[in-house]
MIMI-184048 format. One record per residue (C-alpha): y, x, z. Coordinates in steps of 0.001 Angstrom, whole numbers, plus 500000, padded with zeros to 6 digits. Example, Ala and Ser with C-alpha at 12.3 -4.5 7.8 and 13.67 -1.06 7.14 Angstrom:
% MIMI-184048
[r [495500; 512300; 507800]]
[r [498940; 513670; 507140]]
This chain:
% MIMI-184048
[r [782162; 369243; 613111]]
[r [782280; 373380; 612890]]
[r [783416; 374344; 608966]]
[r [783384; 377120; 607317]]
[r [786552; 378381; 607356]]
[r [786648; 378332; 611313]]
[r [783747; 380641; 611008]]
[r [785748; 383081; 608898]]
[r [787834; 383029; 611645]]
[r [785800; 383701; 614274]]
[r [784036; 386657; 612390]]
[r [787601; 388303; 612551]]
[r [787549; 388859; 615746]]
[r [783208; 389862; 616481]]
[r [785012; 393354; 616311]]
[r [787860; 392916; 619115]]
[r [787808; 394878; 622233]]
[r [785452; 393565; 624747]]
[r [786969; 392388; 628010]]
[r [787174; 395540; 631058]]
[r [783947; 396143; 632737]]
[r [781596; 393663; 631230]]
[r [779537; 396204; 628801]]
[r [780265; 399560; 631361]]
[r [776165; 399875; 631355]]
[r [774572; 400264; 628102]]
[r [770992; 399036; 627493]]
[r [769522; 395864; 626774]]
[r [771423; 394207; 630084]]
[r [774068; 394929; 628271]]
[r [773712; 393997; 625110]]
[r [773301; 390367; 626507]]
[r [776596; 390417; 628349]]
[r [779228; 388214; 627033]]
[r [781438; 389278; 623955]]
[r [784820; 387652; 624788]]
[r [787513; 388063; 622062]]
[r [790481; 385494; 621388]]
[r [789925; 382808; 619602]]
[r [791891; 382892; 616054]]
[r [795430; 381704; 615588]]
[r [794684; 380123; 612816]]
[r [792272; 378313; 610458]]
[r [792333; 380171; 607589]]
[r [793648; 378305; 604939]]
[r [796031; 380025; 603195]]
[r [798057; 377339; 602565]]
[r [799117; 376704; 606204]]
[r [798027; 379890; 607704]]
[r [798929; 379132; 611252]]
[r [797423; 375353; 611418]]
[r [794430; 374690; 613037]]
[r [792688; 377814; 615824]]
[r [789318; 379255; 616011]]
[r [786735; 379621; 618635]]
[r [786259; 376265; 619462]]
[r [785584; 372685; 618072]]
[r [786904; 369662; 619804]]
[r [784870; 366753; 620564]]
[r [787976; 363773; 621511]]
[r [791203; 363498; 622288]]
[r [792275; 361318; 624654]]
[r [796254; 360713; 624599]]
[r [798011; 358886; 627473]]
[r [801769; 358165; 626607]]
[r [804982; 356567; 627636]]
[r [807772; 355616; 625602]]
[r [811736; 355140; 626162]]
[r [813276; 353506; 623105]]
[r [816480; 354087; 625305]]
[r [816102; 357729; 625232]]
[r [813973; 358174; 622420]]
[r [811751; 360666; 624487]]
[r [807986; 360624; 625668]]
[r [806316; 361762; 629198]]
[r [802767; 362484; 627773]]
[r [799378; 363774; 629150]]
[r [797024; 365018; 626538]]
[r [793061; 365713; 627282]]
[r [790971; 367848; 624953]]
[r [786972; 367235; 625604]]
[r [786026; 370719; 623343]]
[r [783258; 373017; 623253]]
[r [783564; 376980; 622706]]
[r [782125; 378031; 619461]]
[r [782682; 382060; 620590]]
[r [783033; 383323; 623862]]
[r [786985; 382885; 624820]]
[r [789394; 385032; 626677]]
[r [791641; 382948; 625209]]
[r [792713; 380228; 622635]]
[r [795497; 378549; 620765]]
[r [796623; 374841; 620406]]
[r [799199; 373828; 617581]]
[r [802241; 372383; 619355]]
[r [805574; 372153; 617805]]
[r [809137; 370988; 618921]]
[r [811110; 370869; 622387]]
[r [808648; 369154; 624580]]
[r [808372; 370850; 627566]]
[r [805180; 371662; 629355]]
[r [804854; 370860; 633116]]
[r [800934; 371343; 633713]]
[r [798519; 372828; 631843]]
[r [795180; 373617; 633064]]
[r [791379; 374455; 631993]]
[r [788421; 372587; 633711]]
[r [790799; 371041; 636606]]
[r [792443; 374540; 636854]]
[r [795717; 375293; 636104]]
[r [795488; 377738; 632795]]
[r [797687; 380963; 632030]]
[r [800147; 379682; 628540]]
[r [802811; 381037; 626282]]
[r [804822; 379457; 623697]]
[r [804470; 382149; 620541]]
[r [806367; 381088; 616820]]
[r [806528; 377721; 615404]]
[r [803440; 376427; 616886]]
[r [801126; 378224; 618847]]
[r [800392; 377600; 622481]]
[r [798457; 380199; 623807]]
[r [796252; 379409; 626770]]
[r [794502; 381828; 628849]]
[r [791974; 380107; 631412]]
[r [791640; 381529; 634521]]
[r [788132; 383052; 633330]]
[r [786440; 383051; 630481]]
[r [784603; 380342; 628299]]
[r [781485; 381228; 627103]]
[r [780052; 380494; 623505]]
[r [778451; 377139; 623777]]
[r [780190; 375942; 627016]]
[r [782220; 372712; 626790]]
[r [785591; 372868; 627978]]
[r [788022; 370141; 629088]]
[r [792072; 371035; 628655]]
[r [794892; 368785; 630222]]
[r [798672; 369492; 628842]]
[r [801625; 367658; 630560]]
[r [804519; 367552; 629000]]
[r [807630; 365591; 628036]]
[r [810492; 365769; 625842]]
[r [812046; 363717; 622555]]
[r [809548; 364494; 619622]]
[r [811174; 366293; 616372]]
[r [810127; 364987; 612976]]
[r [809793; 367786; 610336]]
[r [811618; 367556; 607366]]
[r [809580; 370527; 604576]]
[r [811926; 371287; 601466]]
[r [808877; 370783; 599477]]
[r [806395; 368240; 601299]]
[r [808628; 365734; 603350]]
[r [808969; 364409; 606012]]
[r [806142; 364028; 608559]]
[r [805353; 364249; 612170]]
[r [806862; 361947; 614657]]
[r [809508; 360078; 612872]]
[r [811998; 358148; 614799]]
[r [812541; 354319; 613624]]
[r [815276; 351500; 615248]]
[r [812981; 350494; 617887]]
[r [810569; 352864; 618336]]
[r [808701; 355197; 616100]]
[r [805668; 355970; 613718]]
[r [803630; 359285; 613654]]
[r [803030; 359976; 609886]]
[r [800772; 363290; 610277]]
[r [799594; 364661; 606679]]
[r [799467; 367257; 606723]]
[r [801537; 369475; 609570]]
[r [802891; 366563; 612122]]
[r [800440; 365956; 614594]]
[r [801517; 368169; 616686]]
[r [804905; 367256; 617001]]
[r [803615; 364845; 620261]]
[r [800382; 366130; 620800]]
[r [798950; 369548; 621544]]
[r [796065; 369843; 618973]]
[r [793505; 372106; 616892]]
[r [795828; 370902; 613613]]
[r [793268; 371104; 610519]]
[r [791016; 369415; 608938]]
[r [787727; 370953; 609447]]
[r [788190; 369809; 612981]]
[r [787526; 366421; 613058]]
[r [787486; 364497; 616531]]
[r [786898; 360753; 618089]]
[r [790484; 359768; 619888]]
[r [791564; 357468; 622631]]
[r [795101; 356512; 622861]]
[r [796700; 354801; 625678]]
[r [800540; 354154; 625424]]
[r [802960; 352586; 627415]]
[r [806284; 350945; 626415]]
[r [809043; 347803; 627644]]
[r [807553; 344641; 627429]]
[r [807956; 343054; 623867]]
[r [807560; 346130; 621859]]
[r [803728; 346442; 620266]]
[r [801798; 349563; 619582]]
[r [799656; 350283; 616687]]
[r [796678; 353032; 616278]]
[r [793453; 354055; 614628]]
[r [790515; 352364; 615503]]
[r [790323; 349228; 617924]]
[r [792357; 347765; 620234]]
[r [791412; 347691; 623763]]
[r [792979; 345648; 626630]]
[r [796521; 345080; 626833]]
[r [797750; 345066; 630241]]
[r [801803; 343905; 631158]]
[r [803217; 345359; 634795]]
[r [806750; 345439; 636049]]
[r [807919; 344830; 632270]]
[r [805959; 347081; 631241]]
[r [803215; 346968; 628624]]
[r [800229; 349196; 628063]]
[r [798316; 349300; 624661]]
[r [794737; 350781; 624642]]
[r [793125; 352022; 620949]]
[r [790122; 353932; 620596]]
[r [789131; 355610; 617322]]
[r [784907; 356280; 617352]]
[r [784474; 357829; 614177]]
[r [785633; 361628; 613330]]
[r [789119; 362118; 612759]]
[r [790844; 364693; 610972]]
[r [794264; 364992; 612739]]
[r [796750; 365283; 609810]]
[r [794752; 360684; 609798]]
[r [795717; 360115; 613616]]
[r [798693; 357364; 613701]]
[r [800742; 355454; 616177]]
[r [803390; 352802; 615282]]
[r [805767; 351799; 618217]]
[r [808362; 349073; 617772]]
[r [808792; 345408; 616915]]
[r [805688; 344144; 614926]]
[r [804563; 340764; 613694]]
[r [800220; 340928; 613753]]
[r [798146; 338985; 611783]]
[r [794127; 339163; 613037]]
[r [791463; 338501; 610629]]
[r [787858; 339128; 609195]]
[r [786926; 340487; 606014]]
[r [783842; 338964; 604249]]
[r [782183; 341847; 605019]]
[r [782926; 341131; 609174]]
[r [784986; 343639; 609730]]
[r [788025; 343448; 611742]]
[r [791513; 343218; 610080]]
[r [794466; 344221; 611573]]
[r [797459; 343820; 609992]]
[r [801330; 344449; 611309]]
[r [805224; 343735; 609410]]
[r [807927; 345752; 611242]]
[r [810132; 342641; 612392]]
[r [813119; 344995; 610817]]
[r [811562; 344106; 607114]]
[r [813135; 340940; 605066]]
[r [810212; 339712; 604349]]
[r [809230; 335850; 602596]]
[r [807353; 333391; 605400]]
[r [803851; 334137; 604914]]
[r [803920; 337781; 603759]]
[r [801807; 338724; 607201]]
[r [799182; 336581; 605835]]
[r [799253; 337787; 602253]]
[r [799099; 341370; 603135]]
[r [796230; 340825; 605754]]
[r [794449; 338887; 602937]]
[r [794967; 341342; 600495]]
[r [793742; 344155; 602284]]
[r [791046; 342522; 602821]]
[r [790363; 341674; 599140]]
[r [790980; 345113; 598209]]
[r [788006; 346435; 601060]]
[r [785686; 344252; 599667]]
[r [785743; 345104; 596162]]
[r [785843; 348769; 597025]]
[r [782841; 348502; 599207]]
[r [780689; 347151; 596437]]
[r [781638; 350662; 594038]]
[r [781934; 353286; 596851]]
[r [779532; 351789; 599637]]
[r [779910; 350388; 603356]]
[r [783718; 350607; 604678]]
[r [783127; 354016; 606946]]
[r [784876; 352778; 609850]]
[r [784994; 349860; 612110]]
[r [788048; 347896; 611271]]
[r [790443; 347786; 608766]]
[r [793948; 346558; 608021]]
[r [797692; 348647; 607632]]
[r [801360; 348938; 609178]]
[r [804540; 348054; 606841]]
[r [807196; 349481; 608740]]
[r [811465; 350572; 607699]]
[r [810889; 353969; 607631]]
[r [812496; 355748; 604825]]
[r [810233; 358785; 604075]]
[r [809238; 357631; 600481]]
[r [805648; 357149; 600467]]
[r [802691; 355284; 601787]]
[r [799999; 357209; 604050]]
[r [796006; 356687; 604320]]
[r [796122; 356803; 608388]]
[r [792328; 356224; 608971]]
[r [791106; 352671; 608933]]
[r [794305; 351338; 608968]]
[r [797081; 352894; 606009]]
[r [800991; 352966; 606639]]
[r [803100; 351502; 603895]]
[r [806899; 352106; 603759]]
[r [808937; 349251; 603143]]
[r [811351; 351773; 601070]]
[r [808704; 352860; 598532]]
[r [807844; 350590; 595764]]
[r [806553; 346871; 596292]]
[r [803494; 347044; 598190]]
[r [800999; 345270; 595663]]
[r [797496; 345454; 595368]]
[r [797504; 348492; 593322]]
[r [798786; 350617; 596206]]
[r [796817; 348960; 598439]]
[r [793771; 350235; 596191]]
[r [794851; 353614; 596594]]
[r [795165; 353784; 600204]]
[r [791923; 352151; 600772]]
[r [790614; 354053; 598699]]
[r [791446; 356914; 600734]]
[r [789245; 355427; 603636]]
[r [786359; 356481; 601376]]
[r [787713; 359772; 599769]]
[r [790203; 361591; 602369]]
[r [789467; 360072; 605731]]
[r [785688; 360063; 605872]]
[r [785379; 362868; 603173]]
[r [788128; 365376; 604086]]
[r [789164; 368105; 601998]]
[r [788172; 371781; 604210]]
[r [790803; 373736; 602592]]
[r [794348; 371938; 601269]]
[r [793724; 373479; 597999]]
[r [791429; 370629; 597376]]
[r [793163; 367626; 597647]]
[r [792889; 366363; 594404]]
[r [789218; 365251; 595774]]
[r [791490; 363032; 598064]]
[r [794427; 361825; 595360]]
[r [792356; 362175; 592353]]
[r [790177; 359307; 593450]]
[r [792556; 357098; 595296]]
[r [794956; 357411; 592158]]
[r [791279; 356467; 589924]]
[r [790856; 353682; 592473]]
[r [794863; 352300; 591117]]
[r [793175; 352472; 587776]]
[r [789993; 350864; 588780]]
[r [791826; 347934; 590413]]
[r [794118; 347458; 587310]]
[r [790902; 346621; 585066]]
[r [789395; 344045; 587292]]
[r [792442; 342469; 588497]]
[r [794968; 343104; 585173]]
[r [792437; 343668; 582502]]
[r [793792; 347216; 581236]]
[r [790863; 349300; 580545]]
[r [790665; 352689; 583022]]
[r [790508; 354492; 579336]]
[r [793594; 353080; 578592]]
[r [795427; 354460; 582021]]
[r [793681; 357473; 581074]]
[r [795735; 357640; 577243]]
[r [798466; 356623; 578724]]
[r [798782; 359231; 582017]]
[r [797507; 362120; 578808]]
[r [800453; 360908; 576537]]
[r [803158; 360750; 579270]]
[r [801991; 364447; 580919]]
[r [804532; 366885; 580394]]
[r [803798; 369607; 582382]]
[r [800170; 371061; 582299]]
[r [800714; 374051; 584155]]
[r [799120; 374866; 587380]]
[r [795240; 373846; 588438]]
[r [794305; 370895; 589728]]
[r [791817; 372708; 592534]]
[r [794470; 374890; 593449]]
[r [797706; 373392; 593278]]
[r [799611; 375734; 595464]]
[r [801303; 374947; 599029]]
[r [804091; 373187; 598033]]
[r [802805; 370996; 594596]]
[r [799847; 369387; 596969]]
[r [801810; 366077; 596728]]
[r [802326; 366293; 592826]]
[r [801090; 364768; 589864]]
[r [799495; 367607; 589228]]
[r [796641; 366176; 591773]]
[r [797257; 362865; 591302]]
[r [796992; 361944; 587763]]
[r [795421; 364800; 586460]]
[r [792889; 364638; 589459]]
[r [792489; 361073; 588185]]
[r [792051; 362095; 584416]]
[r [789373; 364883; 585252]]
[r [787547; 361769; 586883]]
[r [787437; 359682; 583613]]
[r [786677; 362769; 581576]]
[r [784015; 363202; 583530]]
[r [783265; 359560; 583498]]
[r [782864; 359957; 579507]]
[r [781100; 363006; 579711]]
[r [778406; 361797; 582055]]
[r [778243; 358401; 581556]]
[r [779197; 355142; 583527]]
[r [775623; 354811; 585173]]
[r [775520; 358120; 586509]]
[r [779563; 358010; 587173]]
[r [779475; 354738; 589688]]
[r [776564; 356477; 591366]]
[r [778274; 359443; 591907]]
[r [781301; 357277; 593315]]
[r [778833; 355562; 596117]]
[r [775978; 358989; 596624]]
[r [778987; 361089; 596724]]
[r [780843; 359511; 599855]]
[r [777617; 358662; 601808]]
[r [776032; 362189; 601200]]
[r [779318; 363836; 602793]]
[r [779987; 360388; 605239]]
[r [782985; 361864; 608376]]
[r [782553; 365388; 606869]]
[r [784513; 367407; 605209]]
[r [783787; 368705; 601312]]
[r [785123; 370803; 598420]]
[r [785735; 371238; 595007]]
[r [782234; 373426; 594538]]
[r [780325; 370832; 596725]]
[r [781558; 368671; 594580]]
[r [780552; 370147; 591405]]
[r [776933; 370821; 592334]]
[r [776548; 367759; 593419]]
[r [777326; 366024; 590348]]
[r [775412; 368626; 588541]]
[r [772187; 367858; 590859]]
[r [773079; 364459; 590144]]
[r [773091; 364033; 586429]]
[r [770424; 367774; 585709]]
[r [772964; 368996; 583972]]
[r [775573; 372554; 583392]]
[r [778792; 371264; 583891]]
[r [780722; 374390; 584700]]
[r [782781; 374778; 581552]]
[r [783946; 371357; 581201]]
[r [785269; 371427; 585186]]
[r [786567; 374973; 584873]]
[r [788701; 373456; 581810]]
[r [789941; 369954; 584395]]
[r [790430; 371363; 587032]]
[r [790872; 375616; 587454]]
[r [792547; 376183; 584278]]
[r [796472; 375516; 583106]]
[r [797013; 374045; 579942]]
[r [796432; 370296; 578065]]
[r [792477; 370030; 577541]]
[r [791478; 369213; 574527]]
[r [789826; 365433; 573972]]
């Protein structure tokens, strides 16, 4: 799915030298001769500047890996199905860390590429792509995978657990094990087949395929066939207890407790039910569940939060209890985040500002306190108003800031609006925008089409401008 921003991108580089010979003649001939520039090392979100590349949009991923919980290191093969959006002398990947590249090549041939900064792997194929052309890319590698650990975001990326691991990617850590186009506008279908010793399980997105078991050896096949944003992509290795259900609504709910966890007999069962519960209520207020099975991880894992990996969330046992309010919030991601992405960073509150709404939702129907009263409450308790809610800045994109007053913008404009045109804007919005990615202005005409009316001074007042608004 091209975005704008990789557009931008490309349109920074119509002006770059053209490659030796190809326009020596001038004339028409020429004029139709290929315009081959690099593709951009970047995105362009200013945010995170060098995630994501331009000149290309991948199609799938398809991830074959093998684990050592003795060493702690992978031995990884990583295919990119893509198709050239410019015509390429070259492009860039996002990989990060010490694993070390062994093959890499373009189209079955081996491919020209140089490590450059944190992240970059530049590849040069052995001839050009041209604008239109799909393009397979194969990168071998191998290595132990390096979590990052941001002063001001977390930790994320491939983080390393007792028995195994769990890739928590949001927003920079997919490509701590996988070479990748690392942003969101990029969203892609993924395979992932990963092998490990017999008796540890392996989680993903998506739905399991056959589990084979050779020479004590077992390998764990998921497939994920909706669009994925990568900073969504999961995989959970380790010791796992599974509980296998069906929702109501027949969808398929897989559920998994890190054997590491204290938990009471029966807590598998609770927390597959739950989830379960918690789809099926959300369905009837934001629409059909957009992807094809549901279900989450609770894992030891010690980063602090909870993560809305698509169609099936990650909940760390070191958080908070995981009740149904958080459950809410998570699934409610799968609606707003996952199949609506944010294109630029800047608007996450889209993503947080409705899963935190959805905490508030579940607390009237389940606890009987009225959303308005969350709403007084989160107002009284603020006490910092600085900053905008549509552009938070790099480092406050996991605050309150987009959180709770993303969620209080919501009810305002609940009041303002009206609850019959505010519940259809929470089920028209998601299904207008369904595995796409949106904004804050898409957002803002919409619900303007929506309800007929000028609504730009009460959202320039929620959400671009510091300061308490008035009630």
């Amino acid at each position: 799915m091209r975005g704008t921003h990789r557009g931008r991108g490309h349109l920074l580089f119509v002006a770059c030298a053209l490659s030796a010979g190809l326009l020596a003649e001038t004339g028409p001939a020429a004029e139709a001769a290929p315009r081959y520039c690099p593709g951009a090392p970047g995105a362009g979100d200013p945010y995170f500047p060098e995630m994501g590349n331009g000149g290309y949009d991948v199609g799938h991923y398809d991830i074959r890996l093998t684990f050592s919980p003795e060493t702690k290191a992978i031995a990884a093969t990583t295919t990119i199905f893509a198709t050239a959006t410019q015509d390429l002398t070259r492009f860039d990947l996002d990989f990060q860390g010490p694993l070390t590249i062994s093959r890499l090549s373009v189209n079955g041939r081996d491919a020209a590429f140089t490590r450059s900064g944190a992240q970059e792997l530049v590849i040069t194929p052995p001839h050009g792509l041209r604008e239109g052309g799909a393009f397979v890319v194969s990168v071998t590698y191998a290595g132990v995978p390096q979590e990052i650990d941001d002063p001001a975001l977390g930790r994320s990326g491939w983080v390393a657990t007792q028995d195994g691991a769990v890739a928590l990617n949001q927003p920079i850590g997919a490509a701590t094990y996988y070479p990748v186009n690392d942003t969101p506008d990029d969203k892609a279908t993924y395979s992932q087949t990963v092998t490990v010793p017999a008796g540890l399980t392996v989680l993903a997105n998506g739905e399991p395929g056959p589990t084979t078991t050779r020479d004590h050896q077992s390998t764990f096949r998921w497939s994920e066939n909706r669009p994925m944003a990568s900073e969504l992509s999961l995989l959970a290795i380790g010791h796992y207890d599974l509980t296998r259900s069906v929702t109501p609504g027949g969808l398929a709910d897989i559920s998994a407790i890190g054997r590491a966890i204290d938990t009471d007999p029966g807590q598998g069962q609770v927390f597959n039910q739950t989830t379960a519960q918690v789809v099926q209520w959300e369905s009837s207020m934001y629409g059909p569940y957009p992807f094809d099975s549901t279900g989450g991880i609770l894992a030891d894992l010690g980063v602090g939060y909870a993560l809305e990996t698509q169609g099936r969330p990650v909940y760390d046992q070191s958080t908070s209890e995981v009740d149904g309010e958080l459950l809410a919030h998570e699934l409610g991601h799968q609606w707003f985040g996952d199949s609506l992405t944010p294109e630029r960073w800047s608007d996450i509150w889209l993503n947080e500002g409705f899963a935190t709404y959805s905490e508030w939702l579940y607390q009237e129907k389940f606890h009987h306190i009225p959303v308005q009263q969350s709403f007084a409450k989160a107002y009284a308790d603020e006490k910092d108003w600085s900053g905008e809610v549509a552009d938070p800045g790099r480092d406050h994109i996991f605050d309150d800031l987009v959180y709770n007053r993303g969620a209080m913008a919501l009810q305002a404009l609940r009041v303002k609006i009206g609850d019959r045109a505010f519940f259809a804007l929470l089920e028209q919005w998601p299904a207008a925008h369904r595995y796409g990615t949106v904004s804050t202005r898409q957002f803002i005409r919409f619900v303007e089409r929506l309800t007929g009316r000028d609504l730009d001074s009460f959202f320039r007042t929620w959400l671009y401008q510091p300061g308490q608004p008035a009630l």
